[in-house]
C-alpha positions in Angstrom: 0.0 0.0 0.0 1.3 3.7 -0.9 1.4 6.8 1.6 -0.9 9.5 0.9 -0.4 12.9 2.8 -2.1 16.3 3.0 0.3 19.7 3.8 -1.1 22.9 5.0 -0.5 25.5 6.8 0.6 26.1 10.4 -2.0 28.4 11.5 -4.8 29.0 14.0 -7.3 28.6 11.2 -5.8 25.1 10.0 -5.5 23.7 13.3 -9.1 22.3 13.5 -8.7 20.6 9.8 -5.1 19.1 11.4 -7.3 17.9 14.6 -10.1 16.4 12.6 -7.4 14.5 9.9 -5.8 13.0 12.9 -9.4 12.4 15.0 -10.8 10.5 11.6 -7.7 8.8 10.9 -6.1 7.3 13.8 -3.4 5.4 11.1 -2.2 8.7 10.3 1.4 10.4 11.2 2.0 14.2 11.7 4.8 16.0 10.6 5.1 19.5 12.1 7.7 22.3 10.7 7.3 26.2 11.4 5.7 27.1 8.9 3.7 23.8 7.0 1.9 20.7 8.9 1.9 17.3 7.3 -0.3 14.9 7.8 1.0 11.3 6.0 -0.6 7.8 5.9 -0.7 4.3 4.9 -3.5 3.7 2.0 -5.8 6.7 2.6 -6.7 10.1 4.4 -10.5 11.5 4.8 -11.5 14.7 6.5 -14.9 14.5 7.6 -17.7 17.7 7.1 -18.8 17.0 10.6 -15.7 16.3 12.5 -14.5 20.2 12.1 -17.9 21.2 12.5 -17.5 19.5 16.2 -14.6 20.9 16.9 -15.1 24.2 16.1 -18.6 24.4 16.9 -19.1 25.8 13.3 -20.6 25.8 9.7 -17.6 24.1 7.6 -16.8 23.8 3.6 -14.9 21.3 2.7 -13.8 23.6 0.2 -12.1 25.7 2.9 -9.4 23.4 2.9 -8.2 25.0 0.0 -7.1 28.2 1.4 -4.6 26.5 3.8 -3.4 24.0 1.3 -0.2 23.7 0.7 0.3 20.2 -1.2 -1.9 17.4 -1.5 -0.4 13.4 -2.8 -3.1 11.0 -3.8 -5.8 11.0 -5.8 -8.5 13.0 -4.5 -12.6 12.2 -4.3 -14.5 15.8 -2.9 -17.9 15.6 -1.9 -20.2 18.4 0.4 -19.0 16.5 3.1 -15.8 14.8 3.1 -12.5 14.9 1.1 -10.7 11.5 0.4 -7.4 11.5 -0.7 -6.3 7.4 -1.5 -4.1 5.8 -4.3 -6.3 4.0 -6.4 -4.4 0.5 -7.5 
């Protein structure tokens, strides 16, 4: 099986995507450097709609994600409410 990883970026408004990745995805390893956040695993990595939305106590977009992104490795599958990111073999 391949690793898969998301990067953003170390800020406040990234932390609760970096605590919902980890929450979601208890396989999952995180990198952190001053400035980026990387969040690596074995097969696949999903950040769930609802997760941030309980952590923050707020509305979220998946598409949000996008702001803080900073590299993404896998092939990706977006819906309203979750973002995949898996190698499909």
């Amino acid at each position: 099986m391949s690793k898969v990883f998301i990067i953003v970026q170390a800020n406040e408004e990234a932390r609760p995507i970096i605590e919902a990745l980890v929450k979601d995805n208890l396989h999952a390893v995180v990198q952190e450097s001053p400035a980026m956040v990387r969040i690596e695993a074995e097969g696949s990595l999903t950040l769930n709609r609802n997760t941030v939305e309980e952590l923050t106590g707020q509305p979220f977009d998946i598409q949000q994600l996008h702001v803080n992104l900073i590299s993404i490795s896998g092939h990706i599958d977006e819906e309203d409410d979750y973002l995949t990111v898996a190698w499909n073999n």
